[in-house]
matplotlib code that plots the C-alpha trace (Angstrom):
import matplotlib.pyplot as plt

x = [126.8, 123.6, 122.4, 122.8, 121.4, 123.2, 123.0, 123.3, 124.4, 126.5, 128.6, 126.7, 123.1, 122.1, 119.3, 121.8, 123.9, 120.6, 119.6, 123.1, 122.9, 119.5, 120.9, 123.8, 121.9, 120.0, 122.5, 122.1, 124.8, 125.0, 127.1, 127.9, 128.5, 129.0, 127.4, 129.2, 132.7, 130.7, 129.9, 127.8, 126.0, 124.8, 123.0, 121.9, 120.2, 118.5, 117.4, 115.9, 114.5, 112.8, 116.1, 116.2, 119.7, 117.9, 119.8, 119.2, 118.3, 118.3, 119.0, 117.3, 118.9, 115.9, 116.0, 113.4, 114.8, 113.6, 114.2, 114.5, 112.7, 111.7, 114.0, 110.9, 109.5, 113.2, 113.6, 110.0, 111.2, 114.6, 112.4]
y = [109.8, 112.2, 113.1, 109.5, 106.0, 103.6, 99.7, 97.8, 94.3, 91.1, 89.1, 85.9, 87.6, 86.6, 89.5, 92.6, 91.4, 91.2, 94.6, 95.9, 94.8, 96.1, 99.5, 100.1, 98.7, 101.8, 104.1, 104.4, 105.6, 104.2, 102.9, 99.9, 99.1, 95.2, 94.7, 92.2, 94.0, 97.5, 97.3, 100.8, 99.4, 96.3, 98.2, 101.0, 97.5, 95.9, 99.6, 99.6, 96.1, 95.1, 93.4, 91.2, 91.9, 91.6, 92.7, 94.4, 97.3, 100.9, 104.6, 106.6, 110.0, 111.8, 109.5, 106.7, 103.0, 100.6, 96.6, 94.3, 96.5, 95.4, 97.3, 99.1, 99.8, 101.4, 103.3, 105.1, 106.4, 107.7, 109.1]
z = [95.4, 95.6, 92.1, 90.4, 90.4, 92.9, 92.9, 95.7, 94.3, 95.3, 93.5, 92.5, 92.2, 88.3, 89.4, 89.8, 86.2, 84.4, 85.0, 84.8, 81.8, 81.0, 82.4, 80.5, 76.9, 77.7, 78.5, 82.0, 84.3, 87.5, 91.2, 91.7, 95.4, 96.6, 99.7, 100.8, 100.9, 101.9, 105.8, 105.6, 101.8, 103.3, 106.2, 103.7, 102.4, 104.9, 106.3, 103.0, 103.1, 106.5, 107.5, 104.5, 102.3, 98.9, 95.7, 93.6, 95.7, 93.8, 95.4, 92.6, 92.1, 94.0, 96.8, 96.3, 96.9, 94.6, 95.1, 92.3, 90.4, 86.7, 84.2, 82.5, 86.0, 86.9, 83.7, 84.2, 87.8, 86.7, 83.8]

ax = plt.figure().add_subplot(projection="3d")
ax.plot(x, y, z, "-o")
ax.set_aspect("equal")
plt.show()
């Protein structure tokens, strides 16, 4: 999935559908991987965040991990 924005999300996290939501009014692109049914996503997230599994956590295309990042916040790192 190199080359474009991944979202690490669960379920019942109002978080994740609000920028979802944010992401595709804006025309965003992105993966959507459930952590909870995605053994090898769910350690990518709590790699990412100091053993805590907190959604929304981000794989921007060029790397950088974002978590719960404000959508303006998001939309200035993807650029």
């Amino acid at each position: 999935m190199s080359g474009r924005l991944t979202m690490y999300t669960t379920t019942w996290c109002g978080y994740c559908v609000r920028l979802k939501h944010g992401l595709q009014r804006a025309g965003i692109d992105f993966d959507e991987v459930n952590i909870e049914t995605d053994r090898d996503a769910e350690e990518f997230v709590l790699n990412a965040n100091n053993g805590m599994a907190t959604v929304p956590t981000l794989k921007l295309p060029n790397g950088e991990v974002m978590t719960n990042p404000p959508l303006p916040a998001l939309l200035a790192a993807i650029g």
